[in-house]
N, C-alpha and C positions, 0 to 999 in steps of 0.2 A: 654450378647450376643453383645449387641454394643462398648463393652470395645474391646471383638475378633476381630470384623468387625473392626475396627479403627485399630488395630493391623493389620490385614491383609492387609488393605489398604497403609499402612506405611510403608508393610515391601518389601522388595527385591523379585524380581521375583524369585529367585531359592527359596526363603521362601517360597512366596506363593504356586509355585510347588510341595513343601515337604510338607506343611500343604494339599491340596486339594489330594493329593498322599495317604497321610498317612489318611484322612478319608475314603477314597474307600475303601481300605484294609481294615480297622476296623470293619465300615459299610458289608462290601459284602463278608468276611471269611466265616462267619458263615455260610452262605448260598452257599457259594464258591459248593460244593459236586454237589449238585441239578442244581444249576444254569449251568453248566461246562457239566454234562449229558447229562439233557435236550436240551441243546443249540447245543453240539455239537453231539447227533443223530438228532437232528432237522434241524439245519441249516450246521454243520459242518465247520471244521477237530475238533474231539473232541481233538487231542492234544493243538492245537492254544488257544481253551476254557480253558484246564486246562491248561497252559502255563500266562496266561494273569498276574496273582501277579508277577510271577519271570521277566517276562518282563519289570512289573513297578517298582518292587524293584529294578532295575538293571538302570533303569532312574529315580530313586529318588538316587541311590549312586552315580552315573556320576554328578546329580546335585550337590547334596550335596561337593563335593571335591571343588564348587567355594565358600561357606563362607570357606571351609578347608583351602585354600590355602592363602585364601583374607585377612580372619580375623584373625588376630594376637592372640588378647586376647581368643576368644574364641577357637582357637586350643590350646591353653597353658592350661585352665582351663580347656575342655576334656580329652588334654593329662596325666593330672595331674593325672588322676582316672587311678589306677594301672590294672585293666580291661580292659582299651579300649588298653593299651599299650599290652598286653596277646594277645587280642580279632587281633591286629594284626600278633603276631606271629603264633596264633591257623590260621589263614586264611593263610600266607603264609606259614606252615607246610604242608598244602593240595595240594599246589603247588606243595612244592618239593613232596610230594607223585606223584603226579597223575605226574610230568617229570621224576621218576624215576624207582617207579613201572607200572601207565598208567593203564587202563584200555580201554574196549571198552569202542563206543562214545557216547552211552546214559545211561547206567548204569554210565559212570564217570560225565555227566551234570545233571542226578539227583542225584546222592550223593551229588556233590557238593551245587546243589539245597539244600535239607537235612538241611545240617551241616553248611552253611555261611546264609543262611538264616534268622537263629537265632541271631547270632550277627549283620549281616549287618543293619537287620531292627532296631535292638537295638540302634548302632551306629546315624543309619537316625535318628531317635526320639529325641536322647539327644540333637542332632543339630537343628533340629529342634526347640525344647522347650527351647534354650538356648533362641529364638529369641523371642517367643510366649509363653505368659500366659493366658491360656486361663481358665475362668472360672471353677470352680472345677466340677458344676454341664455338664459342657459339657465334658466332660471329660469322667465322669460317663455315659451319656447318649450314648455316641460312645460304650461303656461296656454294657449296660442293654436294649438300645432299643433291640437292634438285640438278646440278649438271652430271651425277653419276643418272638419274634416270632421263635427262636425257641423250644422254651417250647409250644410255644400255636400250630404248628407243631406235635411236638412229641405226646402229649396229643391227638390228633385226630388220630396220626397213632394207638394209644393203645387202646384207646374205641371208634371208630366211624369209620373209615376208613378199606378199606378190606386190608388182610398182604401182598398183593402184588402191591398195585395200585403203587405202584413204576416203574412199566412194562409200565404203561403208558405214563409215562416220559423218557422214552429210557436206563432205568436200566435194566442190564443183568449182568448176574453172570461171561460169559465168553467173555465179550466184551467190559464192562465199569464196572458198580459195580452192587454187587449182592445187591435184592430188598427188601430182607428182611432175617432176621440172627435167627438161632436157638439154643439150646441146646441141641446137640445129634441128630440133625436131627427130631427131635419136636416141630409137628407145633402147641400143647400147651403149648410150652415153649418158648415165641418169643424173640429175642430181640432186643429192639428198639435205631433207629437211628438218627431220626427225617431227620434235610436236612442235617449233618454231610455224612462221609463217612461209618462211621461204629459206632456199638455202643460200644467200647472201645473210639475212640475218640472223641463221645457225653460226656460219664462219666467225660474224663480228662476236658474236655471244660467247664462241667459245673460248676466246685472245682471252682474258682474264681470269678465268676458274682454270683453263691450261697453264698457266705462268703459275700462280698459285700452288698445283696438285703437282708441280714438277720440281717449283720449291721444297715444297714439303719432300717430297721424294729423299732430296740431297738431304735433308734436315734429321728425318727418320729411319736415314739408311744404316747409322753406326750404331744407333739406341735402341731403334724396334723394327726388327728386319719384315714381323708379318705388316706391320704398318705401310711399310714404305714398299713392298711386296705387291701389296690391293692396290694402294695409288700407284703405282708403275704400272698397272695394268689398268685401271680406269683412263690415267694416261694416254696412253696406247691406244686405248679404242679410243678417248676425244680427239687423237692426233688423226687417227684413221678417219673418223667421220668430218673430221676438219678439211681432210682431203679428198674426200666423197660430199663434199658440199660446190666442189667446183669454184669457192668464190675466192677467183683471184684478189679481191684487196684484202680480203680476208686473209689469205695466206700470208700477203703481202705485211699488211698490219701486224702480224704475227709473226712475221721472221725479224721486223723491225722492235719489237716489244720484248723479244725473247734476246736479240743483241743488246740491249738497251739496260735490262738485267742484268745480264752476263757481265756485260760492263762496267757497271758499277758495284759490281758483289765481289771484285777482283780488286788485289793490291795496284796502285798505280803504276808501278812499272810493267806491270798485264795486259795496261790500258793503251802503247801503245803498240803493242803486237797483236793483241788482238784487234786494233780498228784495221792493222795492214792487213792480217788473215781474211777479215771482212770485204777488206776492199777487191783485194784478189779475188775472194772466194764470189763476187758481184760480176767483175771482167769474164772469171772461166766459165759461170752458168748464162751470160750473156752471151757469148762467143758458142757454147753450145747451140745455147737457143737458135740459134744466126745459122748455124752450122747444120741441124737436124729439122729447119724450118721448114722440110717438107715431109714429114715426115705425120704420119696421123697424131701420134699423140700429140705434138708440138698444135697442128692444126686443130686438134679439138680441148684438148684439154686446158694448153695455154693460151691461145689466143682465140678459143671458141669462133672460131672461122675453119667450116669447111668446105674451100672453095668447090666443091663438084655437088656439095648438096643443101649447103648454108644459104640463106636470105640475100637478097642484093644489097641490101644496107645491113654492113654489121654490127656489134656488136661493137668493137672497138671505133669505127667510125660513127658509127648512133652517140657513145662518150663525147667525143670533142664538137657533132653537133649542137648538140647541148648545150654543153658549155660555152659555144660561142652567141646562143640563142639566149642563155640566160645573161650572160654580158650586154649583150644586146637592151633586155627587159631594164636591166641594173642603170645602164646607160643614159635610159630616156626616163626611168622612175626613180632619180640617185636618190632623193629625201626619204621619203615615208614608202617606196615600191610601192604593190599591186594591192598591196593589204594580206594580211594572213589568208592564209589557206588556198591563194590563186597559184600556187607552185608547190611543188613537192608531192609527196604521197595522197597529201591535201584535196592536192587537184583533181582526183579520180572522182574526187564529191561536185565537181565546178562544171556547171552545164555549157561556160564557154569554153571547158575543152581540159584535158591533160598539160602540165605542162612541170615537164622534169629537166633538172639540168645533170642529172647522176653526179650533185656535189652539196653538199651541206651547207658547207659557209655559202654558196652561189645561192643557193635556195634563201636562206635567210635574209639575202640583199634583194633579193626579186620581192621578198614577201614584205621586207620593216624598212628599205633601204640600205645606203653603206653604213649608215649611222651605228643600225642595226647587226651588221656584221662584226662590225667593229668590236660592240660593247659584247658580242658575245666571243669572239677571238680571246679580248683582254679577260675577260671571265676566264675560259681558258686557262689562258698561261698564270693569271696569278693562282688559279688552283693547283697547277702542273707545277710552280714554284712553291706552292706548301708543300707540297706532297715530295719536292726533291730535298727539300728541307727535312724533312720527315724519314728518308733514304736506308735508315738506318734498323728501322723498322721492317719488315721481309711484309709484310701489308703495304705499308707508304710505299715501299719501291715498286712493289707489283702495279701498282692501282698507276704510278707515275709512269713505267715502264708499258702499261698498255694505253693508258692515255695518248702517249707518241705513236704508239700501232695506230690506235683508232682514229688519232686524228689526220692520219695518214691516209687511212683507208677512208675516210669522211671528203678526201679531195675526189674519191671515185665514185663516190654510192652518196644515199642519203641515209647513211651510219645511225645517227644519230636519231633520226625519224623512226627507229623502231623500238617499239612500246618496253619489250624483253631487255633489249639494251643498257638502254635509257633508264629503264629504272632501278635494275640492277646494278649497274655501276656508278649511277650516283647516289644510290643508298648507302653504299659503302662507300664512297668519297666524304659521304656527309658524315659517315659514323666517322671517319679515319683524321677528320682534320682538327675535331675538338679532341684528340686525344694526346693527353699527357699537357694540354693546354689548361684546361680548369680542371680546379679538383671536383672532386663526385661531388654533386649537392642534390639535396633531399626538401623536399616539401617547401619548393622558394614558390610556388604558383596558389 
């Protein structure tokens, strides 16, 4: 910690502004939901409250453009990464979208929210950490404090708290966010969200501080048994409320992110007995699933369809609606699409209407084109190719190993459209890719 402080002390005011920046963010996403609520049916304008990240993200990038422009060396070595140079064209793509097709003014400033969001904070980070090396354990700690409160959160909304005290805190279903989530309108089927927005993006949230805190486990089980003790039971509860969250890609993402680990943290001749254990262990809970398919829990839990009390349109046919609806969009708008913000979470702002595909990359082509999907797919994999390069590192592989959940569970949901997410894991993508790449430098801005 006094290696930081000396770092910080050292470094350039706009440094210091992107470090003190970039911990609020980290620190206060998680909680972002609750906080933004409560605050603004309390004190108000709820938008100002939820507005407050993109405000500061957007005076961390005006910052950030003085080491841009200042320092020499370090714009050569970020531009070098064939990403950040993408990461530009995907951002002025949206441009030309939204001057050519246009949308209305608030569906087009949260799309664009959305979709630069992702990069821009990426971008901040790398510049950032180009300057500051901060210890690993603090690093970690910006990741795990804030998911032990909200695991210890969720765990009291599931055994101890009543399903709505949400209502107390200024949640409403047709005003700000609904207080509590079900299956089929069953209120003994809950599902939980803890301070998230909803419980799809608690699921997604928890895939990478769960991989992390389990690592850790194995790492501080021979050396420091209270260490590894707490996190096996922080653990436990994130595993618990992971699975009181209901959200099948979530799990999903998560049993692929947690294989994906395994797998490469193993000697290679591990590697092909474990992909057969895998494979099998896919056939026999498939074959179950087949097998106990009438069964309630089967009917509520996994496939959230219950036929004697569920919706006529469900939940799994609502999915591939979707998706053939947004193909459709993609189809007849392949170039530049609808423009930012007429698809995705976006849409709830767009007076022509909602309009979801439950798929990320689908959303992204409906909104910028395929052009548009494209260059954010190759963003993607060349980061998911640092990061596997990087493997060896028990950070690099987590962040790699949930990147393959997430982006899995991104074919289901719109993953990535959540604020908490989104900026959580590419704050640490961005700390994690300069690292061991440039040496520390001090006062280049």
């Amino acid at each position: 910690m006094r290696t930081l402080l000396k770092q910080f002390k050292q470094a350039t005011l706009p440094i210091q502004t992107m470090a003190v920046g970039w911990g609020l963010i980290m620190l206060l996403l998680p909680f972002h939901a609750f906080i933004s609520t409560w605050g603004g049916t309390t004190i108000g304008p709820v938008e100002a409250w939820k507005s407050w990240k993109e405000v500061l993200l957007a005076i961390l990038v005006l910052v950030s453009l003085v080491p841009t422009f200042t320092d020499t060396r370090m714009r050569q070595a970020l531009w070098s990464r064939w990403y950040n140079k993408l990461i530009i064209v995907y951002g002025a793509l949206h441009i030309v979208s939204l001057l050519i097709v246009g949308n209305q003014t608030e569906p087009l400033v949260v799309g664009l929210s959305i979709n630069l969001r992702i990069v821009s904070f990426f971008a901040v980070s790398q510049i950032l950490f180009y300057y500051l090396k901060p210890p690993r354990r603090v690093v970690l700690a910006a990741l795990l404090v804030p998911f032990v409160g909200v695991v210890v959160v969720g765990l009291l909304q599931m055994f101890v708290l009543p399903y709505d005290y949400l209502t107390w805190f200024g949640y409403d279903k047709n005003t700000t966010i609904a207080p509590f989530h079900t299956i089929d309108q069953q209120l003994d089927q809950l599902r939980y969200m803890s301070t998230l927005r909803g419980p799809n993006p608690l699921g997604a949230y928890l895939i990478l501080p769960l991989v992390v805190a389990l690592d850790l486990v194995r790492r501080y089980f021979a050396k420091d048994r209270l260490k590894a003790v707490v996190l096996s039971l922080v653990s436990l509860g994130g595993l618990v409320l992971l699975y009181g969250s209901h959200s099948r890609s979530a799990w999903l993402g998560f049993v692929v992110a947690c294989g994906v680990y395994i797998l490469l943290s193993v000697p290679l001749m591990w590697q092909k007995r474990l992909i057969s254990i895998g494979v099998v262990g896919v056939l026999v809970a498939g074959a179950l699933a087949f097998q106990l398919r009438g069964t309630s829990f089967v009917q509520n839990v996994i496939l959230h369809d219950n036929p004697d009390i569920g919706p006529a349109v469900t939940s799994n046919s609502a999915h591939v609606d979707s998706a053939k609806n947004a193909l459709g969009d993609i189809a007849e708008r392949p170039l530049l699409g609808c423009g930012p913000g007429c698809a995705g979470p976006a849409s709830f702002y767009d007076p022509d209407g909602i309009n979801l595909s439950e798929n990320y990359y689908l959303q992204v082509g409906q909104e910028v084109g395929i052009v548009g999907t494209l260059l954010f797919v190759v963003i993607i994999l060349l980061v998911a190719k640092q990061l596997f390069e990087m493997r060896a590192d028990a950070l690099g592989l987590a962040l790699f190993a949930s990147l393959i959940g997430l982006g899995i569970a991104n074919l289901l949901l719109h993953v990535w459209a959540d604020d908490t997410l989104a900026y959580v894991w590419w704050g640490l993508a961005g700390y994690m890719v300069v690292q061991r790449t440039y040496k520390p430098a001090r006062n280049r801005s």
